[in-house]
MOPAC internal coordinates of N, CA, C and O (Angstrom, degrees):
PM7 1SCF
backbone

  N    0.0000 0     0.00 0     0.00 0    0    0    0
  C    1.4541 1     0.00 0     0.00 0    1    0    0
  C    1.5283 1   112.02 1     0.00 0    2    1    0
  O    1.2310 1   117.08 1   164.27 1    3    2    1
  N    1.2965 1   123.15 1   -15.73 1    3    2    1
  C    1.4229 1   126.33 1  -155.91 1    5    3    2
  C    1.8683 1    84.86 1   -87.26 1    6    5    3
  O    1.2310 1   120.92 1   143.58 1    7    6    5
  N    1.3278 1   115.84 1   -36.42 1    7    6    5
  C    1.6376 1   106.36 1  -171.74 1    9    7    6
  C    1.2449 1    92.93 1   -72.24 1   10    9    7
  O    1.2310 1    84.05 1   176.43 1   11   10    9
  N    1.1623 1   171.82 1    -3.57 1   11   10    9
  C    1.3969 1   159.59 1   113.54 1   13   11   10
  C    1.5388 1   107.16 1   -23.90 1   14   13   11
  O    1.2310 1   128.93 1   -75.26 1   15   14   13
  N    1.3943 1   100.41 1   104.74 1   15   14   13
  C    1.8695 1   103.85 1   175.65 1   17   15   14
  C    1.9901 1    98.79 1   174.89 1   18   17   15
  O    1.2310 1   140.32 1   -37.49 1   19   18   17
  N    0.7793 1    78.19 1   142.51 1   19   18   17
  C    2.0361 1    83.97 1  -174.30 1   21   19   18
  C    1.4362 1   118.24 1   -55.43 1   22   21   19
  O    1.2310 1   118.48 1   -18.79 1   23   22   21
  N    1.0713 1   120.51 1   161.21 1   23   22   21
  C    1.7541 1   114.93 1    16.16 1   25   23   22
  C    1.2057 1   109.37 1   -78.04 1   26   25   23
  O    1.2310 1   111.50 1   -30.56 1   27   26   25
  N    1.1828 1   133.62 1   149.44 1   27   26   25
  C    1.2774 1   150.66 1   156.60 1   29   27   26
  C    1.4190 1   118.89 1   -62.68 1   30   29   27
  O    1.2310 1   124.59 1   -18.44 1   31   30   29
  N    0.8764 1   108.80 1   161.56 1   31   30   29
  C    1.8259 1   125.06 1  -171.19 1   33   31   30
  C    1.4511 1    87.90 1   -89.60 1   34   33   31
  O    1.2310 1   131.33 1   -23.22 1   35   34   33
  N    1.8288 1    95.74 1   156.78 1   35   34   33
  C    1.6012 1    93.69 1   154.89 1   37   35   34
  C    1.0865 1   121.10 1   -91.16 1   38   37   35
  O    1.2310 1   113.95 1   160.99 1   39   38   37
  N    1.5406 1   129.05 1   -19.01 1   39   38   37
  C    1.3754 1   131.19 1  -160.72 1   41   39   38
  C    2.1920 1    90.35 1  -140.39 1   42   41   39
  O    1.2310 1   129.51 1   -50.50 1   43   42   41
  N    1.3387 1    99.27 1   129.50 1   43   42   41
  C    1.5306 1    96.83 1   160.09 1   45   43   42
  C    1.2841 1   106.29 1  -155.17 1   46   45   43
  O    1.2310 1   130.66 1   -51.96 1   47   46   45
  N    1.7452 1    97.04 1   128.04 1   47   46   45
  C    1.5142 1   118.55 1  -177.07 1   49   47   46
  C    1.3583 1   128.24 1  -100.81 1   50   49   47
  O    1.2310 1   107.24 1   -73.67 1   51   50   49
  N    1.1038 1   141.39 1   106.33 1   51   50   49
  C    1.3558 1   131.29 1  -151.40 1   53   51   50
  C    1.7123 1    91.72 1  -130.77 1   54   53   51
  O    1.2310 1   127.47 1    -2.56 1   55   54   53
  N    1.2476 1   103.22 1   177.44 1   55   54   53
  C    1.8834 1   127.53 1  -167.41 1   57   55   54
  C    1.7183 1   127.15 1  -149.33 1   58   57   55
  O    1.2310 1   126.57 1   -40.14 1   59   58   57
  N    0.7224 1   104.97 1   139.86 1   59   58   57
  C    1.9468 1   105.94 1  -163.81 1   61   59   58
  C    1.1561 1   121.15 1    45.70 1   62   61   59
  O    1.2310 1   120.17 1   -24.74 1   63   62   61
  N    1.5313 1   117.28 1   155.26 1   63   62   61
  C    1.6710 1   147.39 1  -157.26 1   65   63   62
  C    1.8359 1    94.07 1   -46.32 1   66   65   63
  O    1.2310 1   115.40 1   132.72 1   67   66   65
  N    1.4149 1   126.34 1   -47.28 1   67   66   65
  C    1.1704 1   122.76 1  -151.71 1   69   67   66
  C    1.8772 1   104.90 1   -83.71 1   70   69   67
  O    1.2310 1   119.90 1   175.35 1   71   70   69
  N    1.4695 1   117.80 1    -4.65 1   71   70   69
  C    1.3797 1   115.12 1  -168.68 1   73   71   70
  C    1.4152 1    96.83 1  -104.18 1   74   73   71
  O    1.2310 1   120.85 1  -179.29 1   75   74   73
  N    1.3664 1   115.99 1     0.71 1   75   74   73
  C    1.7164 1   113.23 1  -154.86 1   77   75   74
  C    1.6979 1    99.19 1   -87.71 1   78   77   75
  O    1.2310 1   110.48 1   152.48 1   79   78   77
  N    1.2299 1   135.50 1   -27.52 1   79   78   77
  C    1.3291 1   136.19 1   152.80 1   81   79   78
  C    1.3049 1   117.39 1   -40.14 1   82   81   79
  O    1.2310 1   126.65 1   139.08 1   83   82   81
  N    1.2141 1   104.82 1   -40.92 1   83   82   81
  C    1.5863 1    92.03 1  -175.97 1   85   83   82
  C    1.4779 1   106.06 1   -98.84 1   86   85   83
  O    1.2310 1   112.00 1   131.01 1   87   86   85
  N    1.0773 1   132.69 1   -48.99 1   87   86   85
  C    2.0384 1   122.28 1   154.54 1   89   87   86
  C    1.5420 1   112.04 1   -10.06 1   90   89   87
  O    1.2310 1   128.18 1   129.69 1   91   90   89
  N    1.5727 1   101.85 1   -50.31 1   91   90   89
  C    1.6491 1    92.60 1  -167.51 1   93   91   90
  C    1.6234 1   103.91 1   -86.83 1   94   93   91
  O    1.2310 1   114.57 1   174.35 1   95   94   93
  N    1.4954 1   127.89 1    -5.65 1   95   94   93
  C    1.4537 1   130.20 1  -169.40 1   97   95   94
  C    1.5106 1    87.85 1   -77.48 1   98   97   95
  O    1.2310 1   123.18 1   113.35 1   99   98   97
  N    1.7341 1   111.51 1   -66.65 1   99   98   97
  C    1.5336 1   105.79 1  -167.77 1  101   99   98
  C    1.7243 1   121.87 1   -54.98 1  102  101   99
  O    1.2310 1   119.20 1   159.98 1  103  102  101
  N    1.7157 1   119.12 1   -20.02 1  103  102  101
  C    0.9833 1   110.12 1  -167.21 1  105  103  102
  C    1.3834 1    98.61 1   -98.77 1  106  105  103
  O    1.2310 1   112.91 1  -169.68 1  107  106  105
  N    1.6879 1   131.00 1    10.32 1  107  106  105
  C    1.3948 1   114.63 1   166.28 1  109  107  106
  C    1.4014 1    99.17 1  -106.65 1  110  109  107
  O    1.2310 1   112.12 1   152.52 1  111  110  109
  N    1.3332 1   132.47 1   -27.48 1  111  110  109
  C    1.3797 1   135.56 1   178.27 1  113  111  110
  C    1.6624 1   109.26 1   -44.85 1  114  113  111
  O    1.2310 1   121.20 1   122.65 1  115  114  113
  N    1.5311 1   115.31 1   -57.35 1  115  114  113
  C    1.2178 1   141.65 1   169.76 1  117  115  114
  C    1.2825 1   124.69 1   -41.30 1  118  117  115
  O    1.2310 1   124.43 1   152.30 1  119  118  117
  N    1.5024 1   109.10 1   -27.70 1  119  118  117
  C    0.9101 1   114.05 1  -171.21 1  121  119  118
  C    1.7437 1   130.18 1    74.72 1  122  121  119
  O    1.2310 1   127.43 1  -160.33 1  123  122  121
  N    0.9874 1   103.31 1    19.67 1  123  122  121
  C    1.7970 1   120.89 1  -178.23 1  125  123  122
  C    2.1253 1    94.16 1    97.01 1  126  125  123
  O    1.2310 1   122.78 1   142.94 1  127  126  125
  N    1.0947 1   112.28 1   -37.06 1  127  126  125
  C    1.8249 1   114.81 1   170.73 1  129  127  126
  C    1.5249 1    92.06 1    14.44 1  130  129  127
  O    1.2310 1   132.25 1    89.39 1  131  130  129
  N    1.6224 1    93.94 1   -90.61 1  131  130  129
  C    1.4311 1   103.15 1  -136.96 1  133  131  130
  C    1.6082 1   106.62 1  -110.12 1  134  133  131
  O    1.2310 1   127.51 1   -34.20 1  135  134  133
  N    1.4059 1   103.14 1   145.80 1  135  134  133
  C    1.3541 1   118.28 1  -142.26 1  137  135  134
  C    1.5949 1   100.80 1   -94.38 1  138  137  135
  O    1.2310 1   123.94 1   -71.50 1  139  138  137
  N    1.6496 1   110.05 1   108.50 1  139  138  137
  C    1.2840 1   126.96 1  -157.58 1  141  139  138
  C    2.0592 1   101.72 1   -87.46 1  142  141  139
  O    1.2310 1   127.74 1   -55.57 1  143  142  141
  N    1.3928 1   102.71 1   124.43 1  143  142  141
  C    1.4273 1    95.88 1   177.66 1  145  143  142
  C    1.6083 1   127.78 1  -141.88 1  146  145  143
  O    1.2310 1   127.15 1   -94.71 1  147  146  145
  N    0.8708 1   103.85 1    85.29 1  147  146  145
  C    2.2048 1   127.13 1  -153.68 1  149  147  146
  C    1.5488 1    97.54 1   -70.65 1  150  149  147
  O    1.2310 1   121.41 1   -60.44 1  151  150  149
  N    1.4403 1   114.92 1   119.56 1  151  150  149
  C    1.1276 1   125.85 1   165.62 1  153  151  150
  C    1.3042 1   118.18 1   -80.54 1  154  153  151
  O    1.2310 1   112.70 1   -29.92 1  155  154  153
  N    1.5126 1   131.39 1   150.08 1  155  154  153
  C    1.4404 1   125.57 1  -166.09 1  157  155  154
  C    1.5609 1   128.81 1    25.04 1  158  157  155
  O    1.2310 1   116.83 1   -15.20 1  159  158  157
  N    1.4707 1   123.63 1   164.80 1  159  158  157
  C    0.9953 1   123.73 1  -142.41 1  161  159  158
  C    1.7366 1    96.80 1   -71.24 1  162  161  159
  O    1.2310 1   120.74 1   -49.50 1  163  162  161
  N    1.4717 1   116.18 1   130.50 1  163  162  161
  C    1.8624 1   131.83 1   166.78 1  165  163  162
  C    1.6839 1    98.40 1   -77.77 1  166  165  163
  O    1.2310 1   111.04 1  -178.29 1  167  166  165
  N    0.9293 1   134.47 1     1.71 1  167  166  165
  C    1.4023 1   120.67 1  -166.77 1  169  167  166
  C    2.0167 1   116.42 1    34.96 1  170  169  167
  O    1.2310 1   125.84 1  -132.81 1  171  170  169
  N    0.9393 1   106.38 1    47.19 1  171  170  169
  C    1.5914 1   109.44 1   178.18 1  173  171  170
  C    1.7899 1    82.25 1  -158.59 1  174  173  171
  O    1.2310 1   132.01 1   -14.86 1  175  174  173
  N    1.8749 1    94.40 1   165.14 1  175  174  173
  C    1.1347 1    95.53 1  -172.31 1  177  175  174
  C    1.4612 1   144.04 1   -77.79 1  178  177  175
  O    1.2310 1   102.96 1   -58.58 1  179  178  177
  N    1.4915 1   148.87 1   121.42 1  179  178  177
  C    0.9126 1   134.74 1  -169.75 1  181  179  178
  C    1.6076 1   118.91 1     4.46 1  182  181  179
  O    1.2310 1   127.34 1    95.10 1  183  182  181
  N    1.1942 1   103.48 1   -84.90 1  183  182  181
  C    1.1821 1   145.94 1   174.25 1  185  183  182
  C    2.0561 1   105.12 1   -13.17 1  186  185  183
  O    1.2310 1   134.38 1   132.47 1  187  186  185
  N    1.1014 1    89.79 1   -47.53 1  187  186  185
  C    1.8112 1    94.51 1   171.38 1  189  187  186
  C    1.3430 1   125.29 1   -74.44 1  190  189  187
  O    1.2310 1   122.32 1  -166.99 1  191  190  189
  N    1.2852 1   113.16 1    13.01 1  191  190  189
  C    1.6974 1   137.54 1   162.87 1  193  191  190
  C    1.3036 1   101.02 1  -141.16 1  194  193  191
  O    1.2310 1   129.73 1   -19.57 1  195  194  193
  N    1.7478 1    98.85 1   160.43 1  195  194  193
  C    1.1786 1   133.67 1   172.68 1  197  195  194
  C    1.3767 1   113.88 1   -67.50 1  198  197  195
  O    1.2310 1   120.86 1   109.49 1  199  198  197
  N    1.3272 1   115.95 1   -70.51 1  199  198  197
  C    1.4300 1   108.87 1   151.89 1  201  199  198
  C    1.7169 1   136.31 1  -138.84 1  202  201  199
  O    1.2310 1   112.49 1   -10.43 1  203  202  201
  N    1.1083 1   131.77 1   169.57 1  203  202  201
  C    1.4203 1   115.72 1  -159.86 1  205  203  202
  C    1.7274 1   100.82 1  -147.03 1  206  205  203
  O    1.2310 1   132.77 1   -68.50 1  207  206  205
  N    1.4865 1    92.93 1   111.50 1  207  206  205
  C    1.5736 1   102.56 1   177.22 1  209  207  206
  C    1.5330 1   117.69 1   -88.56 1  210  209  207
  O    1.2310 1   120.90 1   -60.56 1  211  210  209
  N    1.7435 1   115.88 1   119.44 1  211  210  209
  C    1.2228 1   101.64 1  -171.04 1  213  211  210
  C    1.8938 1   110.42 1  -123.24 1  214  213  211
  O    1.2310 1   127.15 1   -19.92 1  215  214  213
  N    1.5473 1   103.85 1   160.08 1  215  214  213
  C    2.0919 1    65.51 1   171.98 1  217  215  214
  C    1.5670 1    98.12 1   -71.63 1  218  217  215
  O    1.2310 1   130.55 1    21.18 1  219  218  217
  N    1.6417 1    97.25 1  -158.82 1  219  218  217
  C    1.3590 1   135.32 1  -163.48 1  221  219  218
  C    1.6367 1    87.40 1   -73.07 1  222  221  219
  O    1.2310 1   114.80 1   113.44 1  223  222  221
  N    1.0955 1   127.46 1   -66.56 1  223  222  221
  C    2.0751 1   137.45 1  -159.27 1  225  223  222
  C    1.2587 1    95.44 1   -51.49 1  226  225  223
  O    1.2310 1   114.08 1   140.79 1  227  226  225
  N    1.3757 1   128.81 1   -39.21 1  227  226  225
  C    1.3683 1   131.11 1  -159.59 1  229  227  226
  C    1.6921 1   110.41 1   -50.95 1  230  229  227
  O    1.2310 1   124.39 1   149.79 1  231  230  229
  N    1.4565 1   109.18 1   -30.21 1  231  230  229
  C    1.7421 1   121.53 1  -149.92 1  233  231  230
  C    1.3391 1   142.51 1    26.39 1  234  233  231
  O    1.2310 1   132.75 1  -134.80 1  235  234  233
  N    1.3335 1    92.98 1    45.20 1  235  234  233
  C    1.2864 1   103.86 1  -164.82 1  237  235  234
  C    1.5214 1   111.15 1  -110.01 1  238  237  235
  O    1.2310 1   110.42 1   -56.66 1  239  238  237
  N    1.3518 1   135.60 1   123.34 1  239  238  237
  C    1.3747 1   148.75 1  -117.10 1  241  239  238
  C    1.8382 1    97.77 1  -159.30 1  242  241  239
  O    1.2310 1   130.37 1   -64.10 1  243  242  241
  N    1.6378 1    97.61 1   115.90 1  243  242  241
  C    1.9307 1   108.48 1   177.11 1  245  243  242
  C    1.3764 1   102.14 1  -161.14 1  246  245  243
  O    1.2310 1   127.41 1   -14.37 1  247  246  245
  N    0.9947 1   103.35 1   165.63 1  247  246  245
  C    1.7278 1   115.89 1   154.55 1  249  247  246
  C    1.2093 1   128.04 1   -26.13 1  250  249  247
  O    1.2310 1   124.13 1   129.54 1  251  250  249
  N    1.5584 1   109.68 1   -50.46 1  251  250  249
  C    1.2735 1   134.94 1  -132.96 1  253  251  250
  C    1.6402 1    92.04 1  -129.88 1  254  253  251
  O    1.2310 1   108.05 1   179.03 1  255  254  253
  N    1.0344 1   139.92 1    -0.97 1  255  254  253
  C    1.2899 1   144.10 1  -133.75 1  257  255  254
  C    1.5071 1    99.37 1  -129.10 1  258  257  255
  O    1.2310 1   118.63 1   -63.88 1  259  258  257
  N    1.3647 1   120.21 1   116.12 1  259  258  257
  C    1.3472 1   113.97 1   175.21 1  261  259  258
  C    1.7274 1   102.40 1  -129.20 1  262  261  259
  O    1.2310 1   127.42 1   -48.69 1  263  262  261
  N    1.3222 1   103.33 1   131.31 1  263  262  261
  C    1.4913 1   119.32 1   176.97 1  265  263  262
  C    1.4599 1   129.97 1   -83.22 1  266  265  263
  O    1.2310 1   104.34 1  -112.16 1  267  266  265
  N    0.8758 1   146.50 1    67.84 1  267  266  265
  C    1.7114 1   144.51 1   171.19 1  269  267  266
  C    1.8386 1   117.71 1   -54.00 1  270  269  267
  O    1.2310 1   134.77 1   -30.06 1  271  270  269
  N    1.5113 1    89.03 1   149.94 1  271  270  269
  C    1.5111 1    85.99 1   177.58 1  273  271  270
  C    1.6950 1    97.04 1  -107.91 1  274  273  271
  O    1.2310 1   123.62 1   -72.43 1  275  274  273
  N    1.1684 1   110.67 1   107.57 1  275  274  273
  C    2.2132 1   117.88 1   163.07 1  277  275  274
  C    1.7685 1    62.59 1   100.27 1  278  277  275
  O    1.2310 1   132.06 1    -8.67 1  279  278  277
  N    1.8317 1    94.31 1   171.33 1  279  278  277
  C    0.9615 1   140.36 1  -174.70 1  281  279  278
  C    1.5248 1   111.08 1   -65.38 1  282  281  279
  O    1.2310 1   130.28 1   -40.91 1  283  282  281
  N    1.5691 1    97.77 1   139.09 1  283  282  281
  C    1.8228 1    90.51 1   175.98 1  285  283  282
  C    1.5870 1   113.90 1   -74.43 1  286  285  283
  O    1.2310 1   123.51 1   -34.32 1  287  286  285
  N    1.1545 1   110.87 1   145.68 1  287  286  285
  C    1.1079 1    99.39 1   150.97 1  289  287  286
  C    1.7049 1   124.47 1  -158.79 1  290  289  287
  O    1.2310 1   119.65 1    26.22 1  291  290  289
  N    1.6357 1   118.28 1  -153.78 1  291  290  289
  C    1.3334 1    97.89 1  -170.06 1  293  291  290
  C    1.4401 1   109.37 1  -115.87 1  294  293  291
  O    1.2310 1   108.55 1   -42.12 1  295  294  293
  N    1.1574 1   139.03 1   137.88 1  295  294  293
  C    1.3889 1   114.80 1  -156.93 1  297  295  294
  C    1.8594 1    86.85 1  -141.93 1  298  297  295
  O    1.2310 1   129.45 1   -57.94 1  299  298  297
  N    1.3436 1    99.39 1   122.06 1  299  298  297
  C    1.7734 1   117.47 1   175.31 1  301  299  298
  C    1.1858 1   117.49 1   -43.82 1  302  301  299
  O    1.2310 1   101.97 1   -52.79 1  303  302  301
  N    1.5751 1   150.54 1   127.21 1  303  302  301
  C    1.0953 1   154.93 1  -172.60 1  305  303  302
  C    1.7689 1   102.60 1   -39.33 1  306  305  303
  O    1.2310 1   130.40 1   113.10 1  307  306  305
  N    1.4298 1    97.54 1   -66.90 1  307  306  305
  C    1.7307 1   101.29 1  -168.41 1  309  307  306
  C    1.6039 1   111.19 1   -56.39 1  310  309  307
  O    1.2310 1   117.18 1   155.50 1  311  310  309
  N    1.6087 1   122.98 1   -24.50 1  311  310  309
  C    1.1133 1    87.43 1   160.89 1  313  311  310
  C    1.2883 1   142.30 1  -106.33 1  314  313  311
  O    1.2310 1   122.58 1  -154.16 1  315  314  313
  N    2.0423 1   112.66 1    25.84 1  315  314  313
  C    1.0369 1   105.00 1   148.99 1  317  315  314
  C    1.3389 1   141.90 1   -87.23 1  318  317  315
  O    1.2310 1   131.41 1   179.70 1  319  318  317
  N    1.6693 1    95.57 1    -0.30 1  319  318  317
  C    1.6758 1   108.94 1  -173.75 1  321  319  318
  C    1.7051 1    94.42 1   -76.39 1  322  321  319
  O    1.2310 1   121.83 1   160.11 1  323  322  321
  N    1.4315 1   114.11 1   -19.89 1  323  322  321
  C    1.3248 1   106.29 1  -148.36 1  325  323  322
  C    1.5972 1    82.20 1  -102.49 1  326  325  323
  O    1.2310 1   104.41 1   170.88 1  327  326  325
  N    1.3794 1   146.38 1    -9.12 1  327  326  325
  C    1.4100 1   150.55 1   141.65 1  329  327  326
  C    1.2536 1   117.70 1   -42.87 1  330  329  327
  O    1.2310 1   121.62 1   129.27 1  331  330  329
  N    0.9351 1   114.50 1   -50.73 1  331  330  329
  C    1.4836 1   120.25 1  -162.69 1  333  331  330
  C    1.4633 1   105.01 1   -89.25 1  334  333  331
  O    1.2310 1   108.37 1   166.85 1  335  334  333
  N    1.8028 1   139.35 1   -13.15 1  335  334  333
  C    1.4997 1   121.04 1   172.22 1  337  335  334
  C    1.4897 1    97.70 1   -82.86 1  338  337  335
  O    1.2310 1   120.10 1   180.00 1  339  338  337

């Protein structure tokens, strides 16, 4: 916990139940700063992030809470141009 100390990030994105302790350390350390954003379900409440991307099965429903169906991910321009003819 002690390597937790600033500067702080502006943006930190973290993923599964076991990283979500430390999401909520930097975003109270920070002081709200830096903009906390938990992939799939943390099992703690929304509410202890900024925001929390989950799939669709998860059912889990907030403010802050955005649902996807399958996994995010990042997909290169050309091959959606090359999707879409």
């Amino acid at each position: 916990r002690d390597q937790f100390a600033p500067p702080w990030p502006t943006l930190w994105i973290a993923a599964g139940r076991r990283s979500a302790a430390y999401s909520k350390l930097v975003r109270e350390r920070s002081d709200g700063k830096t903009f906390t954003v938990h992939i799939l379900d943390p099992y703690v409440a929304p509410s202890s992030f900024d925001m929390v991307v989950v799939p669709e099965h998860d059912a889990m429903t907030g403010p802050n809470v955005v649902s996807v169906v399958g996994s995010p991910a990042h997909f290169s321009s050309d091959l959606l141009e090359e999707t879409a003819q």
